[in-house]
Residue, then its C-alpha position, 0 to 999 in steps of 0.5 A: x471467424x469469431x468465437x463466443x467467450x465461455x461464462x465467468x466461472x463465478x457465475x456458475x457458482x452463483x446458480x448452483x445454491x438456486x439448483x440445490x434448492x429446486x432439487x430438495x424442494x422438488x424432492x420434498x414434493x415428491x414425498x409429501x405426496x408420497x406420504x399423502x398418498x399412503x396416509x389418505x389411504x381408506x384403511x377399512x376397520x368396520x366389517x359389521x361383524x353384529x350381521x356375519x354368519x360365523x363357523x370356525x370350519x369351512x373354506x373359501x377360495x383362498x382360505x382352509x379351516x378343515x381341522x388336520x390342513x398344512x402348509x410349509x413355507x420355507x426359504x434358506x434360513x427360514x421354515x413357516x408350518x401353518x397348521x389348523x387344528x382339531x380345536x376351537x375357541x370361544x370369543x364374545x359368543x363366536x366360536x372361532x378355529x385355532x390355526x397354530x404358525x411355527x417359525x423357524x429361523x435357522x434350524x430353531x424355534x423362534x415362534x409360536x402363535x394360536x390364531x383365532x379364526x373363523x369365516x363368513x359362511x355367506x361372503x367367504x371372508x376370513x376374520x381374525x379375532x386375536x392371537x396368542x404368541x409365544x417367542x422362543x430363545x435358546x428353547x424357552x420362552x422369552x415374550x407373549x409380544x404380539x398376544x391379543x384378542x378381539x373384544x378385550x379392551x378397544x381391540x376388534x376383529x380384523x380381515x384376513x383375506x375377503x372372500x371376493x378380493x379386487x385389487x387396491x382393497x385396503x383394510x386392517x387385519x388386526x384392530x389391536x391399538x398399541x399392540x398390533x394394527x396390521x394392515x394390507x392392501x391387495x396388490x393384485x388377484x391374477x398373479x402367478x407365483x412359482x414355489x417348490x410345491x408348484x406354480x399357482x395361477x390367479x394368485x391374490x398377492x398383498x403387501x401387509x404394513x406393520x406399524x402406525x400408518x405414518x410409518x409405512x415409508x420406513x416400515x418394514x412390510x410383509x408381502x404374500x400370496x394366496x393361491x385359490x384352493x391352497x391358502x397362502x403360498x408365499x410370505x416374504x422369501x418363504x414359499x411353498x414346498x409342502x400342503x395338504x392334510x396331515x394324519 
């Protein structure tokens, strides 16, 4: 019976640098096309703002701007109140709602920021017209990092949530360049969300990037939740436990 000779050793060694080469260059592909992918995305910045009907009070179905309206995220080191307030303010002719976020990280204040609202009475679209942020340390305030306000500068008002969401929607948030360019995609609009306050059905659930578009691979993201009839009820690994109005 005859057996057949195992190959040269060297010819082993020989094929090994061809193997490494197809594998970086398949890799390579790989996330070119990744890249690609996200990039080529239709990231829509125009929402003819000129032809909107805008109020700072109203509701839509995944969006509260009632005046006295909370929610309470929180995770194990971190507490997230969003609270829309009895006040509004003006923006290039458009009155819009103050929603104030308060962070806590780890039992301390980290932020606050004053969001400038308002909502299409005709398509429930939630805009966003700026912010102003304040950063805290050791109970002081060391950084505005954040602040803008649509229409100083190139700066433009964003989408926060439409009124008719479908998944794969891409669009800007914030239209501020060089401070803020925030952007989401809507990831799905029947999803189901478990939090402390209860489970929430038909869920819009988004991932949020928050740097240049050509970062998005190593960026770090937000993902979140919108439940209809509540508003957002999850940010990260903050969910929620507490919503409703407050005296």
């Amino acid at each position: 019976m005859y057996h057949s000779l195992p190959a040269p050793q060297h010819s082993q060694r020989q094929n090994m640098p061809r193997i490494l080469i197809i594998t970086v260059l398949t890799a390579l592909t790989c996330a070119a096309v990744l890249v690609h992918g996200i990039v080529a995305k239709d990231w829509q910045d125009e929402f003819h703002m000129g032809n909107r009907t805008l109020t700072p009070t109203g509701a839509s179905t995944y969006s509260i701007l009632f005046p006295g309206y909370q929610l309470v995220l929180a995770s194990k080191h971190a507490k997230l109140t969003i609270t829309v307030l009895d006040e509004t303010k003006e923006i290039n002719g458009i009155r819009t709602r103050v929603v104030e976020e308060r962070e806590e990280r780890h039992g301390t204040l980290f932020y606050v920021s004053r969001n400038f609202v308002a909502i299409d009475q005709k398509t429930s679209d939630v805009f966003y017209f700026g912010e102003t942020v304040d950063y805290y340390k050791q109970g002081k305030v060391v950084s505005h990092a954040g602040s803008w306000q649509a229409y100083t500068n190139s700066n433009r008002p964003g989408l926060i949530i439409p009124g008719d969401p479908h998944a794969g929607m891409t669009y800007y948030q914030e239209l501020a360049p060089s401070i803020a360019m925030e952007r989401a995609e809507i990831l799905s609009i029947a999803d189901k969300v478990l939090t402390p306050a209860g489970a929430w059905n038909s869920c819009v659930t988004m991932v949020a990037y928050i740097k240049n578009k050509w970062l998005d691979l190593i960026a770090p993201s937000k993902y979140r939740a919108y439940a209809p009839g509540i508003g957002i009820v999850q940010e990260q690994d903050m969910k929620l436990v507490r919503y409703g109005y407050i005296k």
